[in-house]
N, C-alpha and C positions, 0 to 999 in steps of 0.2 A: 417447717422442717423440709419439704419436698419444694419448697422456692417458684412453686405454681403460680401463677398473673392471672388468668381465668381460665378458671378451670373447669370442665365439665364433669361431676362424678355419676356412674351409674350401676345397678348392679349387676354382674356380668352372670347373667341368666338366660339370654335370652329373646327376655322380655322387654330389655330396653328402660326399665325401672327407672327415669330418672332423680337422683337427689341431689346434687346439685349442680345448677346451669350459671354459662357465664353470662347467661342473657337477663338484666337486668327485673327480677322481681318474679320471673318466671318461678323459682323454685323458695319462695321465700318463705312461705307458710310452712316449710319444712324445718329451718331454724331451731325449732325447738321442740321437734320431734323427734324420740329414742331410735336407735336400730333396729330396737326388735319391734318396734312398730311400723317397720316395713320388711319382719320379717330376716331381717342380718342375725346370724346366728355363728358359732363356731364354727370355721369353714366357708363360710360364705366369701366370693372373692367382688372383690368392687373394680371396675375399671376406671381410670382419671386421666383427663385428657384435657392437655394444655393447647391449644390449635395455634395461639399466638407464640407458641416457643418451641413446636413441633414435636412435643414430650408426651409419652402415654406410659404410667405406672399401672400394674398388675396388681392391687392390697389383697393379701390373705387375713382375713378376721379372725382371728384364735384369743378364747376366754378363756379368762385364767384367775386365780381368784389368790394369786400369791405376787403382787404389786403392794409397793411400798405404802404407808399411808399418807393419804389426802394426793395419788395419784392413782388417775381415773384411765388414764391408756399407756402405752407406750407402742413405740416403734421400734420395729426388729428388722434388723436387714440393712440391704447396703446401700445407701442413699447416692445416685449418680455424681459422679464426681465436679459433671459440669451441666449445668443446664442453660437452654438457650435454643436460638434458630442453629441448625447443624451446618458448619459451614461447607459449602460447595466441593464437590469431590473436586480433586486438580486433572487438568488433560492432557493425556501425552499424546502430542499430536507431532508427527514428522513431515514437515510441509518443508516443498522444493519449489521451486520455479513458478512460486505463488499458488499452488495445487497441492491438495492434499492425496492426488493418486498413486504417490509412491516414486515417481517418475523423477531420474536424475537428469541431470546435465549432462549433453554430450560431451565425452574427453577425448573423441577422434583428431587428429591431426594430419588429416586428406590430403593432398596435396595435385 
């Protein structure tokens, strides 16, 4: 849903709580452990963090107990329309006489 590549998730307490890492194995024994066994509750915000596509989502956890049957989560909210490396701001740069100090060409005609 959120088109993440590796992602770091953690819970935004603080404490640094990591549950999942994009570092290979580091966070793997957590697979198959609940939220509330670390503690995620109603309200509890998680932060996820993409470093290879420069994306960091905000999740608010809200429980709710009127979902459809034989569905276990959903997502609410606006999912970013693009994700990815953010491309480079563009520069407006006015360069004269191969300098960027502003500096124009003389237009005297001295004689």
């Amino acid at each position: 849903k959120f088109a993440m590549v590796a992602p770091d998730v953690q819970i935004d307490d603080g404490k640094g709580t990591i549950l999942i890492s994009s570092e290979e194995g580091e966070t793997e024994a957590n697979n198959h452990r609940k939220l509330s066994d670390f503690a995620i509750r109603n309200g509890t915000r998680l932060q996820a963090d993409d470093f290879l596509q420069d994306y960091t989502l905000l999740i608010n956890v809200l429980h709710g107990e009127d979902l459809e049957k034989d569905v276990e989560f959903e997502v609410v909210g606006d999912a970013p329309e693009r994700v990815g490396p953010k491309p480079p701001e563009p520069t407006s740069r006015n360069i004269s006489n191969g300098s960027d100090d502003g500096a124009q060409p003389s237009t005297s005609t001295g004689k």
